[in-house]
Rosetta silent file (secondary structure, phi, psi, omega in degrees, C-alpha in Angstrom):
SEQUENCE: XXXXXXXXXXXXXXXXXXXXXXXXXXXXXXXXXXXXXXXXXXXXXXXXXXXXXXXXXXXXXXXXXXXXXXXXXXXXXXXXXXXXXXXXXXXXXXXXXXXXXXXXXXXXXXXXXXXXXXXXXXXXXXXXXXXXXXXXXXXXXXXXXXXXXXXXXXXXXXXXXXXXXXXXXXXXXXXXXXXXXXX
SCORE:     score description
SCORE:     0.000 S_00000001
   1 L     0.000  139.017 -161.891   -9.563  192.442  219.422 S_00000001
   2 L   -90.514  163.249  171.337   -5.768  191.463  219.451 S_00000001
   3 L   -75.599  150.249  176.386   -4.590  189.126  222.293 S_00000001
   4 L  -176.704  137.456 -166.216   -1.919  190.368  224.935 S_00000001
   5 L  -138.769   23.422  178.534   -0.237  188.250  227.721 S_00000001
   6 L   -43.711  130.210  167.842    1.825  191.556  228.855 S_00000001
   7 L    99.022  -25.387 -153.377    3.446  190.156  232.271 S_00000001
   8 L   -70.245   98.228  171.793    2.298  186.727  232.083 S_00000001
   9 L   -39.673  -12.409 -179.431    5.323  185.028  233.612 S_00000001
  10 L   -73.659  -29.593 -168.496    4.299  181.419  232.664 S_00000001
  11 L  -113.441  176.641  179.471    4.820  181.968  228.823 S_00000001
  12 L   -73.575  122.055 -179.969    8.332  182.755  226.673 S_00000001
  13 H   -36.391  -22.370  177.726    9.607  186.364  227.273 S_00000001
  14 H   -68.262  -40.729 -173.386    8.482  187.014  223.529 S_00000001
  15 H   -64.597  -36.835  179.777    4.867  185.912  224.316 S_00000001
  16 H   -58.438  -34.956  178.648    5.049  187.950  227.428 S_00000001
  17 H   -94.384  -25.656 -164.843    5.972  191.138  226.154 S_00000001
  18 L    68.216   25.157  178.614    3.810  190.917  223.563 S_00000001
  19 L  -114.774   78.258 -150.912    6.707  191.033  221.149 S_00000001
  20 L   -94.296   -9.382  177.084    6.993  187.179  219.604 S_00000001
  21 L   -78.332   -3.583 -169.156    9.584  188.737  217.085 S_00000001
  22 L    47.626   36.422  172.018   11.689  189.635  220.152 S_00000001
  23 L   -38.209  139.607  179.049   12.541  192.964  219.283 S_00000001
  24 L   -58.839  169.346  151.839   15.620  194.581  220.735 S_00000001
  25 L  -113.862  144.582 -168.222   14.487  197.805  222.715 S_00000001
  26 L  -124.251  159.098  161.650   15.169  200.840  220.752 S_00000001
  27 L  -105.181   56.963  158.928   13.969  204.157  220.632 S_00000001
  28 L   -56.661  127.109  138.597   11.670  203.412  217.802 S_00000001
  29 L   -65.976   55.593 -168.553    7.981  205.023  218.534 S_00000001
  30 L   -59.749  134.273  174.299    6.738  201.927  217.290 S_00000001
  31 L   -74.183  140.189 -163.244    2.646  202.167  217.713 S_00000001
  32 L    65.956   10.401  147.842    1.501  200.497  220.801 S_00000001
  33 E   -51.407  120.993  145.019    5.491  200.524  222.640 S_00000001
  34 L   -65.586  106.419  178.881    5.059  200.439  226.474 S_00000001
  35 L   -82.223  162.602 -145.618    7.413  203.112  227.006 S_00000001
  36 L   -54.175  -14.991 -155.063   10.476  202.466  228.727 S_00000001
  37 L   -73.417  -12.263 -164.739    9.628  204.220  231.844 S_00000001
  38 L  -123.112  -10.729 -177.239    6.728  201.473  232.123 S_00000001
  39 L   -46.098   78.619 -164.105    8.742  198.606  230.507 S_00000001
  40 L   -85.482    5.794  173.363    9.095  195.388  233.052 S_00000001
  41 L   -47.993   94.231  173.986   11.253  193.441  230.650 S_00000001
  42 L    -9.327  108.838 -135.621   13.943  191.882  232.608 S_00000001
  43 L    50.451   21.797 -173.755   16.310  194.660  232.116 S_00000001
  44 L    49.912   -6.843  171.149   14.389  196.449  229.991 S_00000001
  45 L   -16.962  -86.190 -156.017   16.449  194.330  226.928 S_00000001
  46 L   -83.427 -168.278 -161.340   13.286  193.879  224.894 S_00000001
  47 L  -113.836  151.288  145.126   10.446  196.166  223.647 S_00000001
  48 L  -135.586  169.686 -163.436    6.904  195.407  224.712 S_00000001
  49 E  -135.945  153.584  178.090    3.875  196.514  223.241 S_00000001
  50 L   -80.182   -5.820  151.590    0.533  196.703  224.793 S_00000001
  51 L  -128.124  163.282  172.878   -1.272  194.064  222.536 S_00000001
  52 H   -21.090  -78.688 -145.277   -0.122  190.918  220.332 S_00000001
  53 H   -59.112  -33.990  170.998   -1.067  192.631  216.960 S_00000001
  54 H   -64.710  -32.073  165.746    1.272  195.994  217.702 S_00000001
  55 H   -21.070  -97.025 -160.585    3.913  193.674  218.396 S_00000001
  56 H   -58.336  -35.316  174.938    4.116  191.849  215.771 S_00000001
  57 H   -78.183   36.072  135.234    3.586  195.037  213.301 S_00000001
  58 H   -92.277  -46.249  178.078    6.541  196.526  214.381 S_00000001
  59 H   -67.033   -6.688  158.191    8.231  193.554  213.924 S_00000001
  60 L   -56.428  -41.636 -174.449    6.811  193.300  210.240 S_00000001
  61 L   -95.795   10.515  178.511    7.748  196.930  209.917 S_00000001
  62 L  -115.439  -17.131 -169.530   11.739  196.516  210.839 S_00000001
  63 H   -81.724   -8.094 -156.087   11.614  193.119  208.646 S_00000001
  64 H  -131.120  -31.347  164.912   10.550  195.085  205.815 S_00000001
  65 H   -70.760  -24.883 -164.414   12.758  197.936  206.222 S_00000001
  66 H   -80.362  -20.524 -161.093   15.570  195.789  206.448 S_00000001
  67 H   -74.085  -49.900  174.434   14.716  193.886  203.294 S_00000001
  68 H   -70.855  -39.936 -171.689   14.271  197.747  201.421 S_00000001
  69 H   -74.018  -40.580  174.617   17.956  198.023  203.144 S_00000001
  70 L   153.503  -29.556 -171.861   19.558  195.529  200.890 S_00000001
  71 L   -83.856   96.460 -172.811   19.034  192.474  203.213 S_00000001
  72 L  -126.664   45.493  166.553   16.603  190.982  200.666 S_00000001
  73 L  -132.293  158.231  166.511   17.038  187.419  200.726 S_00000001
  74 H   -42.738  -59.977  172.068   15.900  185.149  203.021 S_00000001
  75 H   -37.453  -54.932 -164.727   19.444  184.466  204.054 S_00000001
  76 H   -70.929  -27.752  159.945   20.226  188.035  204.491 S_00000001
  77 H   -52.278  -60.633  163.360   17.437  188.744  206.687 S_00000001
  78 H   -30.190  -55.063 -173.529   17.774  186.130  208.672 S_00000001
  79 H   -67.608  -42.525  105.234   21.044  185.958  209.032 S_00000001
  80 H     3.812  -96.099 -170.297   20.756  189.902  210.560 S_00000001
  81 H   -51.329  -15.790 -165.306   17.346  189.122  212.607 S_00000001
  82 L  -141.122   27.631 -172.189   18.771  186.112  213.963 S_00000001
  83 L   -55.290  176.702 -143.246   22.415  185.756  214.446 S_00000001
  84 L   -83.186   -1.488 -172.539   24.610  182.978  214.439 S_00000001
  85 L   -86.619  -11.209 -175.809   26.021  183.863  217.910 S_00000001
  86 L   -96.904  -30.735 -173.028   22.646  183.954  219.355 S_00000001
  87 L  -146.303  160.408  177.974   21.110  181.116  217.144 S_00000001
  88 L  -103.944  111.555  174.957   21.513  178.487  215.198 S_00000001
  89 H   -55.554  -50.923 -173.906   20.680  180.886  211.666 S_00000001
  90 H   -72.262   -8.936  172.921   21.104  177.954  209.247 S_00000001
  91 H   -85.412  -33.558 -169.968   18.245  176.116  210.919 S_00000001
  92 H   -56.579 -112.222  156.570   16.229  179.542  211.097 S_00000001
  93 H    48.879  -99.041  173.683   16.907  180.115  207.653 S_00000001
  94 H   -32.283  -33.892 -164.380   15.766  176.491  206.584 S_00000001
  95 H   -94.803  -12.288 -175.179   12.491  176.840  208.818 S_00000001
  96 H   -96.616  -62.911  162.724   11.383  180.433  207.168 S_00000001
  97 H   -12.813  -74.208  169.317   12.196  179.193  203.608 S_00000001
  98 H   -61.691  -14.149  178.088    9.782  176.323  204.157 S_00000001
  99 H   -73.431  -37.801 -164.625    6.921  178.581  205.648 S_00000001
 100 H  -120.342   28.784 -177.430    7.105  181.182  202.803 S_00000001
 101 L    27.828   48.686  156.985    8.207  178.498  200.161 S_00000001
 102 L  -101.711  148.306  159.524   11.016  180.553  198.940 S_00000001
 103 L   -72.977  146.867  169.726   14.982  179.807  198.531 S_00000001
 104 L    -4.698  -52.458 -162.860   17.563  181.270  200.665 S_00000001
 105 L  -116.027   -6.908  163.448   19.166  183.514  198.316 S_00000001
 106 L   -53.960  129.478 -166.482   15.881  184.629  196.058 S_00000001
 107 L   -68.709   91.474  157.871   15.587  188.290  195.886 S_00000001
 108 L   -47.852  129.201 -176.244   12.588  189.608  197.644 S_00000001
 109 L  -133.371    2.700 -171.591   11.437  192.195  195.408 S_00000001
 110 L  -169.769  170.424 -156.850    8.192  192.934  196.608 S_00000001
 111 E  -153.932  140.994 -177.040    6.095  192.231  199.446 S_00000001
 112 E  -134.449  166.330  156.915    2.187  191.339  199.859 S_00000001
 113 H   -64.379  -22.377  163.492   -0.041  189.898  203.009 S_00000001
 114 H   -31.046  -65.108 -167.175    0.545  186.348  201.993 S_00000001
 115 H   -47.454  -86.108 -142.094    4.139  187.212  202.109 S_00000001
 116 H   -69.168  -59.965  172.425    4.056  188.941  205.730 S_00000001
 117 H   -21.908  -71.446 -179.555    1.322  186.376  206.976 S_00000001
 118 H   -59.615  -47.520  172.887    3.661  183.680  206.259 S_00000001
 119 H   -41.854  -73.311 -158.080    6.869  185.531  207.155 S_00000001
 120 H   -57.396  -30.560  161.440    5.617  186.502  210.583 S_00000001
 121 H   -61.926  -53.197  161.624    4.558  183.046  211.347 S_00000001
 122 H   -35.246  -53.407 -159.675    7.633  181.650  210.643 S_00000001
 123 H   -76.763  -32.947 -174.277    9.149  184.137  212.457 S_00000001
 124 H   -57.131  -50.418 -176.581    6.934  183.789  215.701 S_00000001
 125 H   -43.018  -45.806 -168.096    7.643  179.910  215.601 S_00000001
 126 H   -87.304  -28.660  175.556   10.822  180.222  215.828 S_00000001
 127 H   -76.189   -4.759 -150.516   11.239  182.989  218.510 S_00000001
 128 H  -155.238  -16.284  138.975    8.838  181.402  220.807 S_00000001
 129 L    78.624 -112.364  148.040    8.925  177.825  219.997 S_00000001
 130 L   -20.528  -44.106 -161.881    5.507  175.870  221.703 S_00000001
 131 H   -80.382  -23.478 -176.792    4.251  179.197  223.059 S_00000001
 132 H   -55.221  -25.154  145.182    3.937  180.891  219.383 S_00000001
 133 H    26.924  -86.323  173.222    0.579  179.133  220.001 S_00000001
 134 H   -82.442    3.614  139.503   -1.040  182.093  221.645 S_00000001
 135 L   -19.462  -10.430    0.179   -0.424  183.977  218.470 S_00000001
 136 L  -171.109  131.921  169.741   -3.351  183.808  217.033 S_00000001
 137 L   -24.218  -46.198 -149.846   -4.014  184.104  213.067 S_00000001
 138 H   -71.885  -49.324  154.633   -6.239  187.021  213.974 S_00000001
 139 H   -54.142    3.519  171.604   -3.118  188.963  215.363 S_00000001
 140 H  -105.550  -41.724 -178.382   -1.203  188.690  212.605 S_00000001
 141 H   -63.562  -29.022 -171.395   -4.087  189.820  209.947 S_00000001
 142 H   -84.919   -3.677  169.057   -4.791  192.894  212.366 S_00000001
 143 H  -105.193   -6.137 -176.330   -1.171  193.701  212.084 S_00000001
 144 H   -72.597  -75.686  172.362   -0.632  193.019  208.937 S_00000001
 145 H   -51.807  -27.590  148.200   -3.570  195.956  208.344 S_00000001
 146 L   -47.708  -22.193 -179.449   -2.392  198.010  210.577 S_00000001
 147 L   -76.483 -105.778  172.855    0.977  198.343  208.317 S_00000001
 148 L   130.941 -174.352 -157.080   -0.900  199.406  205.854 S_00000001
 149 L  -102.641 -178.060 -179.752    0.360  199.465  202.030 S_00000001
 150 E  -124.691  106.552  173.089    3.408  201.189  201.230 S_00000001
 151 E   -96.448  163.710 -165.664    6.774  202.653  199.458 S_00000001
 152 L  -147.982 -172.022  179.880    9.641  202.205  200.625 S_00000001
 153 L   -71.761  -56.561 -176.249   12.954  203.016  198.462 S_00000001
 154 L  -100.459  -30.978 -169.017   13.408  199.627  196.891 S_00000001
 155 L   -81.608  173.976  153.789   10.153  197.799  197.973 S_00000001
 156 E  -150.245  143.943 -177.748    6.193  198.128  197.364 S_00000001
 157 E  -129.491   93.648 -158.574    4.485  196.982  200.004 S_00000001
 158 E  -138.275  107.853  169.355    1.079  196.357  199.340 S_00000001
 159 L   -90.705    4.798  179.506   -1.527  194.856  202.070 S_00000001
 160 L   -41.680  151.636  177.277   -4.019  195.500  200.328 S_00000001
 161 L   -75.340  130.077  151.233   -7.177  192.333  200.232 S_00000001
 162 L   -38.640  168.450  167.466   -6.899  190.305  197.422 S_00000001
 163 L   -77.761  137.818  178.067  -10.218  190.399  195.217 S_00000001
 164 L   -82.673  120.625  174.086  -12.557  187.460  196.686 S_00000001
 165 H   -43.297  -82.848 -145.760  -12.860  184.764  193.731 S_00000001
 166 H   -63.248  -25.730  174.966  -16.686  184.028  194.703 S_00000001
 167 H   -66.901  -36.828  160.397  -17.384  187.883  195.250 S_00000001
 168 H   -96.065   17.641  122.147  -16.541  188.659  191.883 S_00000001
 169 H   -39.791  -50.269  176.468  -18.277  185.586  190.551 S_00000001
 170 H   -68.371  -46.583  131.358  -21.018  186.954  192.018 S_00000001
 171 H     7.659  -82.749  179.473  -20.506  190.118  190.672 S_00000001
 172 H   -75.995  -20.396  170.858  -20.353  188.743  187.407 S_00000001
 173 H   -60.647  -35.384  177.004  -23.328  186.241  187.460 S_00000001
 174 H   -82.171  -32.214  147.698  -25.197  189.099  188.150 S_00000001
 175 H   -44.476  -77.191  143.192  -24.293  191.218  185.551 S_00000001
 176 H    -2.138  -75.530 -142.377  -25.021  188.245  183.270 S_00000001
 177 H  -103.120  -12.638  176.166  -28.082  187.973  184.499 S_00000001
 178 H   -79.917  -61.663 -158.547  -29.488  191.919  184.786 S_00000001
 179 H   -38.552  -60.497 -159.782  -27.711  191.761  180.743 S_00000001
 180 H   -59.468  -86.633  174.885  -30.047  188.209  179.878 S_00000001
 181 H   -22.530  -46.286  174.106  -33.321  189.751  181.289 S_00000001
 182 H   -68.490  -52.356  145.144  -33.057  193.036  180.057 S_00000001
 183 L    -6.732    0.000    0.000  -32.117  191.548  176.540 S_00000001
């Protein structure tokens, strides 16, 4: 079950909204948008969603069209999601780079859960600063599956689960071992 802190006044308007990417409000029908008519975001500015995990998969799902859009470097995303009049970008930049151990200017050409897992952390950290906290791992994997895999124009997008090492150990040990007996 995803976490949500709609309302809590105590935490950082991202955590609050249940938006830690701090989405703009738009009229995306983003799955799980409070719609505006119910929206209590000081000035309705941002989007909120009614749990953590929709949250963050919209913001996963505008980071990844913009990426299929051309901005497909680190920089250029960033740079976009986070401008410099609003932020300081070149630290943002610097702090997503080290989360998803890529350089600035390497060409995203593809996109996995590792990828977004890492991305969206990064990105939460930075939007929300102490409070990314109540984020919880769990809310990022249920939004990450909620995305679900994907084409896109330029992209693949694929959330699929890796194969589990010891599950197909097992697998094979067993095979092995129906093969030896039977033998």
């Amino acid at each position: 079950m995803s976490s949500s802190y709609l309302g809590r006044k105590d935490l950082s308007r991202g955590i609050r909204n249940n938006n830690p990417g701090n989405l703009v409000y738009t009229t995306n029908t983003w799955l799980g948008k409070i719609p505006y008519s119910k929206n209590t975001d000081s000035g309705k500015k941002f989007e909120q969603f009614e749990s953590m995990s929709y949250g963050i998969r919209a913001m996963l799902r505008n980071l990844v069209n913009h990426i299929d859009g051309g901005e497909n470097t680190v920089r250029k995303l960033i740079t976009t999601y986070a401008p410099p009049f609003e932020n300081d970008t070149e630290l943002y930049i610097k702090q997503v780079c080290n989360t998803i151990g890529v350089k600035p200017d390497d060409v995203i050409t593809s996109v996995n859960s590792d990828f977004l897992f890492l991305l969206a952390k990064a990105i939460v950290k930075n939007e929300n600063g102490q409070d990314s906290k109540y984020v919880k791992d769990s809310d990022i994997k249920e939004a990450i599956k909620n995305l679900g895999t994907f084409k896109t124009s330029n992209l693949i997008v694929d959330v699929s689960k890796n194969v589990n090492l010891a599950f197909f150990l097992g697998v094979l040990l067993f095979c092995y071992t129906v093969f030896a007996v039977s033998v």
